[in-house]
C-alpha positions as a Markdown table, in Angstrom:
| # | Residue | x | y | z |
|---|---|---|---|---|
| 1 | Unk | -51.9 | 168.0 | 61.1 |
| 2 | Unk | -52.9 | 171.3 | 59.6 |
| 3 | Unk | -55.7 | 173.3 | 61.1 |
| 4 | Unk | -58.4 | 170.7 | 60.4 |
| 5 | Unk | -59.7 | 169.2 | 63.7 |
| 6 | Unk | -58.9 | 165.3 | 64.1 |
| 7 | Unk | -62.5 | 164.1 | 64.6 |
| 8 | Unk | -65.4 | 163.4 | 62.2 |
| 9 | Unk | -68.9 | 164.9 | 62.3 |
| 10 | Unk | -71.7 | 163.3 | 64.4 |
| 11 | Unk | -74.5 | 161.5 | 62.6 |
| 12 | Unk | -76.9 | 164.6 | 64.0 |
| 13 | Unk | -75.3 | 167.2 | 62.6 |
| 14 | Unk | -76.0 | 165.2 | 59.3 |
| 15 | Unk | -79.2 | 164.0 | 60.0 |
| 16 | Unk | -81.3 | 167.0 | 57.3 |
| 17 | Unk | -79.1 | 165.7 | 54.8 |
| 18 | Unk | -79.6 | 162.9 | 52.7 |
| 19 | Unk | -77.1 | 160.2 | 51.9 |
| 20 | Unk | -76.0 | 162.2 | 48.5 |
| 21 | Unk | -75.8 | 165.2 | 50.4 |
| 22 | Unk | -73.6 | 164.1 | 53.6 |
| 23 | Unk | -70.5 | 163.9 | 51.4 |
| 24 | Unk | -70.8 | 168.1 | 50.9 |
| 25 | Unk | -71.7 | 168.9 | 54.2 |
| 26 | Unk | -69.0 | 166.7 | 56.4 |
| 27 | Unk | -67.1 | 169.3 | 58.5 |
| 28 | Unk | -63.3 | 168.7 | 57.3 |
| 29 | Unk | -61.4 | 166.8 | 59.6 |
| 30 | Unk | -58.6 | 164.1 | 59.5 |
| 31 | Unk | -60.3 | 160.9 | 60.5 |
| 32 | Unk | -59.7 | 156.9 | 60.5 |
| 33 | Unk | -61.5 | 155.6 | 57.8 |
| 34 | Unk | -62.0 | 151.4 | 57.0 |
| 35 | Unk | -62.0 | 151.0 | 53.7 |
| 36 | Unk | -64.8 | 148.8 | 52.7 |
| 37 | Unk | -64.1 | 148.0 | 48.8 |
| 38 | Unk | -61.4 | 148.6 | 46.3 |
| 39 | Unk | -61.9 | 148.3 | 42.6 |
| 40 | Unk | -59.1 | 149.1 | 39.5 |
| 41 | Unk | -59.9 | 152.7 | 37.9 |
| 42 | Unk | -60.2 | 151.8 | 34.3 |
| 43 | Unk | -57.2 | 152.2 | 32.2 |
| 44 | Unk | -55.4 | 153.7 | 34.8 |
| 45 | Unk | -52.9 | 151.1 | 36.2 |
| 46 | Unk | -51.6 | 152.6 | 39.8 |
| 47 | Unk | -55.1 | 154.2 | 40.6 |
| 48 | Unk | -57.8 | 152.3 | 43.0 |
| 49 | Unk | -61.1 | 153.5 | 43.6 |
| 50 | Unk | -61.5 | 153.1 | 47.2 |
| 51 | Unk | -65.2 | 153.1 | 49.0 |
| 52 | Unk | -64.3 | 154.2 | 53.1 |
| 53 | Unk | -65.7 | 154.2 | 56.1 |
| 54 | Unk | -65.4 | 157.2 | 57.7 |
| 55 | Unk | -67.8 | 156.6 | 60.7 |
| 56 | Unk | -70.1 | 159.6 | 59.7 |
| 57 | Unk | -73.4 | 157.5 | 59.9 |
| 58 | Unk | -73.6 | 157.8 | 56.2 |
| 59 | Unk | -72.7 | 156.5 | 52.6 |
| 60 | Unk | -68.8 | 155.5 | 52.5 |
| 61 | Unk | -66.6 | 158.2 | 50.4 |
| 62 | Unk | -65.3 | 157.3 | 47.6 |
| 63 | Unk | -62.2 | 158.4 | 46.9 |
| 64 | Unk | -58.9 | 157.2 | 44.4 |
| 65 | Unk | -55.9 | 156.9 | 45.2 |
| 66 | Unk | -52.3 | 155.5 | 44.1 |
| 67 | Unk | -50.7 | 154.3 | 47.5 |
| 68 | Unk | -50.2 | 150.2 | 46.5 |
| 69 | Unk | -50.5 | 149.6 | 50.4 |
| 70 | Unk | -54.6 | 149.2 | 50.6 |
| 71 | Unk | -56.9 | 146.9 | 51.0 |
| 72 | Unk | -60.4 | 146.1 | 51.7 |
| 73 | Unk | -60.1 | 146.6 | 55.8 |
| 74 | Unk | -57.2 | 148.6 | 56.0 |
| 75 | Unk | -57.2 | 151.6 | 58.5 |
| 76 | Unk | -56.5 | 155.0 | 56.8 |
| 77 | Unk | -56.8 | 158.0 | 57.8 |
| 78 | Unk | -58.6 | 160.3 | 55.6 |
| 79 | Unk | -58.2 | 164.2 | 54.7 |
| 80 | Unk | -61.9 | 165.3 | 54.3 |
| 81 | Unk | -63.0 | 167.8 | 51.2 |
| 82 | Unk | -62.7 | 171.4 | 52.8 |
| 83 | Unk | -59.3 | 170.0 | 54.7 |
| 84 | Unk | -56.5 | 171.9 | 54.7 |
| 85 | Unk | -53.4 | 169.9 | 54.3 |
| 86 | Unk | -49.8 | 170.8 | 55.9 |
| 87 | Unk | -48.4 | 172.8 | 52.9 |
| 88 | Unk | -51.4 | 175.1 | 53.0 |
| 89 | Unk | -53.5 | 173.0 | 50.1 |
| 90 | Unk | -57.5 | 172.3 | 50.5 |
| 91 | Unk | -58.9 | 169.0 | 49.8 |
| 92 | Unk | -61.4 | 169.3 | 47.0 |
| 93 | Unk | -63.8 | 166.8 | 45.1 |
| 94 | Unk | -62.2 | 166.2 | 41.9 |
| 95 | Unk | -62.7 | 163.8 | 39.0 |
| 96 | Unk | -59.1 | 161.7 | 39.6 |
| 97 | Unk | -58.6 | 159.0 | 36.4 |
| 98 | Unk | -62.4 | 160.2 | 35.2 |
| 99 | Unk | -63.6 | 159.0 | 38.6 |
| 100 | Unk | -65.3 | 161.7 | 41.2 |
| 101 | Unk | -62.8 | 161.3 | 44.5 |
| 102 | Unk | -64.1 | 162.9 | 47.8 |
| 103 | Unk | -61.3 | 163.2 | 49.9 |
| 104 | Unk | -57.7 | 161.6 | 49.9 |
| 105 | Unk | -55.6 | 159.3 | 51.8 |
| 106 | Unk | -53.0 | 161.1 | 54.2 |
| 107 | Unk | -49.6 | 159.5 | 54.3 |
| 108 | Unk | -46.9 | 159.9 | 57.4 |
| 109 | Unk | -45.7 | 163.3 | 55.8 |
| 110 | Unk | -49.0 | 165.0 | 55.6 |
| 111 | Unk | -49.7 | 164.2 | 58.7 |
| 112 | Unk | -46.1 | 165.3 | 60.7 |
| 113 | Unk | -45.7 | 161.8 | 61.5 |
| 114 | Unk | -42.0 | 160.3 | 62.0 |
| 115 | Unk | -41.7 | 157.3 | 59.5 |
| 116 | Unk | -43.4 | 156.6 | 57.0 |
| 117 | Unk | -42.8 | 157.5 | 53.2 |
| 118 | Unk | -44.4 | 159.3 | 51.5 |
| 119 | Unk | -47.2 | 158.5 | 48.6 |
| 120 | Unk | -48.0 | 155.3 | 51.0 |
| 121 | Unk | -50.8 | 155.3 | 53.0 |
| 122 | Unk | -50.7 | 156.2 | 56.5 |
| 123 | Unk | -52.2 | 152.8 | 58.2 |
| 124 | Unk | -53.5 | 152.8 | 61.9 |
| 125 | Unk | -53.4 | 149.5 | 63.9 |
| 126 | Unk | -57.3 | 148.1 | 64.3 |
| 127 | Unk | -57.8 | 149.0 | 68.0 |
| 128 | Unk | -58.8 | 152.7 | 66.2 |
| 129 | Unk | -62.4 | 152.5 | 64.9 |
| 130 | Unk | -63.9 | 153.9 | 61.7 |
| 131 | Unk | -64.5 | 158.5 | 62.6 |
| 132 | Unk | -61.7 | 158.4 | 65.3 |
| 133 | Unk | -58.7 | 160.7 | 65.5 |
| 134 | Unk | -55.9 | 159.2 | 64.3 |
| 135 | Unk | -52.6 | 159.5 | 66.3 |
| 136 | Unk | -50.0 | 162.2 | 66.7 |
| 137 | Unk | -47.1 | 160.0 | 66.2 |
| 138 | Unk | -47.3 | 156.9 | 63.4 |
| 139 | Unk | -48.5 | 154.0 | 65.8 |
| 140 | Unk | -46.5 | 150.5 | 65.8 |
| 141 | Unk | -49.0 | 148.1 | 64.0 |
| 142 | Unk | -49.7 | 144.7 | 65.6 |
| 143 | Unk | -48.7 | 143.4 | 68.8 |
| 144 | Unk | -46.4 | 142.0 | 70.3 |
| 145 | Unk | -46.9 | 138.3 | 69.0 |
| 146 | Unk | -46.3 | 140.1 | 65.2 |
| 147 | Unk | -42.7 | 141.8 | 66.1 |
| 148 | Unk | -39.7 | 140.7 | 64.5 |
| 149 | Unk | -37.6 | 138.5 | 66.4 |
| 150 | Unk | -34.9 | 140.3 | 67.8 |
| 151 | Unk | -31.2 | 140.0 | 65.9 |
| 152 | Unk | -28.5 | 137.3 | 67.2 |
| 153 | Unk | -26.0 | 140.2 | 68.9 |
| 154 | Unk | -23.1 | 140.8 | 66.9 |
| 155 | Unk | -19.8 | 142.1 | 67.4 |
| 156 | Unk | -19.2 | 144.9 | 65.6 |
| 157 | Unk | -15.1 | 145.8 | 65.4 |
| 158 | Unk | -14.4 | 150.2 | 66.0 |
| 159 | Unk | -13.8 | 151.1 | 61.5 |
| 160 | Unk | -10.6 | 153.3 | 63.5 |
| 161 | Unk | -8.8 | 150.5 | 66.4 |
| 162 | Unk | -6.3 | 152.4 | 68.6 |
| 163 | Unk | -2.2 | 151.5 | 67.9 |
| 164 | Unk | -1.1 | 150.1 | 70.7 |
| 165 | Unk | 2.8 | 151.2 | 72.3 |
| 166 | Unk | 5.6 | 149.3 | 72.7 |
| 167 | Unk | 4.4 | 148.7 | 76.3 |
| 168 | Unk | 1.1 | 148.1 | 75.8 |
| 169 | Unk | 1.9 | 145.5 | 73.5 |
| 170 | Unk | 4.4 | 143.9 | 75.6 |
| 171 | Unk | 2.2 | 144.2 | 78.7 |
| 172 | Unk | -0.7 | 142.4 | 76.7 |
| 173 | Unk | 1.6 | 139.7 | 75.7 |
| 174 | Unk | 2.3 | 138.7 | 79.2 |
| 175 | Unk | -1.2 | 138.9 | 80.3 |
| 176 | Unk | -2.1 | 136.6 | 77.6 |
| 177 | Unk | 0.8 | 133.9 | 78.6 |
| 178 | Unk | -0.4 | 134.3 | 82.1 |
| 179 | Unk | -3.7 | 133.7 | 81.4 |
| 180 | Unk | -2.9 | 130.8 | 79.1 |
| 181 | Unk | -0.4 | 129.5 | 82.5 |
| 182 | Unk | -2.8 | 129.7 | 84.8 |
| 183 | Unk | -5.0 | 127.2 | 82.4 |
| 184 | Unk | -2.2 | 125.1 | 82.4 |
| 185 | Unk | -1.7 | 124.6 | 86.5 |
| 186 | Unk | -5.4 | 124.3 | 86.3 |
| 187 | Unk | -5.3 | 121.5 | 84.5 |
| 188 | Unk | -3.1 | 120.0 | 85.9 |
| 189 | Unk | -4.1 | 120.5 | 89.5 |
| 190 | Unk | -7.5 | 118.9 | 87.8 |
| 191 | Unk | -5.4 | 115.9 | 86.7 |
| 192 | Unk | -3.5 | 115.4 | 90.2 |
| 193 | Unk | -6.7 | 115.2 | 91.9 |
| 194 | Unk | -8.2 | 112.7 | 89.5 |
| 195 | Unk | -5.1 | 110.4 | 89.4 |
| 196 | Unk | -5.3 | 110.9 | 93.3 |
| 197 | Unk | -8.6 | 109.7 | 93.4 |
| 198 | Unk | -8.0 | 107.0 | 91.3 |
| 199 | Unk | -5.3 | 105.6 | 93.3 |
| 200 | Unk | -7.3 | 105.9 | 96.8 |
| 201 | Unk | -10.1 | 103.4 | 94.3 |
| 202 | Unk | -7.2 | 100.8 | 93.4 |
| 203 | Unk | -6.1 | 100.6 | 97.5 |
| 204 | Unk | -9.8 | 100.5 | 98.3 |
| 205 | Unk | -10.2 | 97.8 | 96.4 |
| 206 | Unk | -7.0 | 96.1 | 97.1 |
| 207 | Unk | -6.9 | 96.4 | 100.8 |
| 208 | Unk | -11.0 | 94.7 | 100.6 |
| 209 | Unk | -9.3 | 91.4 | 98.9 |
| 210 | Unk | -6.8 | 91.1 | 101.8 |
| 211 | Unk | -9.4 | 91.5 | 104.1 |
| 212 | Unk | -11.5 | 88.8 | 102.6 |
């Protein structure tokens, strides 16, 4: 996903740095980030001021956002300031809605993930742990025990059905009154061998009266 590596800084290579100052001297990198707190950006009704996790051992960036599909826990993965994105633009701090933002959410596009739409954030299951790499491909989220249920199978008829000949027709037509014969002697054969039965119980029974 661009030319940014897909790892966040250790806490050592930040440790000269105070809090304040980590946020300018993270390497850029696409990492996981949790997000820890979101909160309405005044007068601005899509935009959510997001504080996240990026695992870099210092303050949580802050950084706004539109994408409606975040909350407090999820797993994003975050463009860091100094990234360079996909169509060749650099992540900046920027004042978004009046409010200072210090990197932005990637969605499936930005990161050459399959799936995925655009302007919504790109969400990693929680197995991935705040300053990971996030995945090349979008993951599945959840487990098994939260898949759909699979669809009842369904017969679906061809839009084009092949015309049948003259023969074909005539040849299914006898296949189908054979078929619906050989029900018929089945039957019956069923009901011979019942009524047979039946008359073998009525001697039984018969032939132990004499006898008694």
């Amino acid at each position: 996903a661009g030319p940014c590596p897909s790892a966040a800084p250790s806490p050592d290579t930040l440790r000269s740095h105070s809090p304040h100052e980590q946020h300018h001297q993270l390497m850029p990198a696409f990492v996981v980030g949790i997000v820890q707190a979101v909160s309405p950006v005044a007068g601005k009704d899509k935009l959510q001021a997001l504080e996240v996790d990026i695992g870099s051992g210092g303050d949580p960036l802050r950084i706004v956002t539109n994408a409606s599909n975040v909350r407090v826990d999820s797993r994003v993965v975050v463009a860091t300031v100094g990234c360079e994105l996909r169509d060749g633009t650099t992540v900046k701090k920027a004042a978004v809605g009046g409010v200072s933002s210090e990197g932005m959410l990637c969605d499936a596009p930005m990161l050459g993930w399959v799936g995925g739409g655009a302007g919504a954030a790109a969400l990693v299951p929680e197995t991935f742990s705040a300053g990971d790499a996030p995945p090349a491909e979008r993951p599945r989220m959840g487990g098994p025990a939260a898949a759909a249920p699979a669809a009842p199978a369904v017969e679906v008829k061809p839009l084009f059905e092949k015309k049948l000949t003259k023969e074909e027709k005539k040849a299914a037509a006898a296949a189908k009154k054979a078929e619906r014969e050989a029900k018929k002697a089945a039957r019956k054969d069923v009901e011979g061998v019942e009524g047979a039965m039946a008359e073998l119980a009525v001697s039984g029974e018969a032939e132990g009266e004499n006898t008694s």
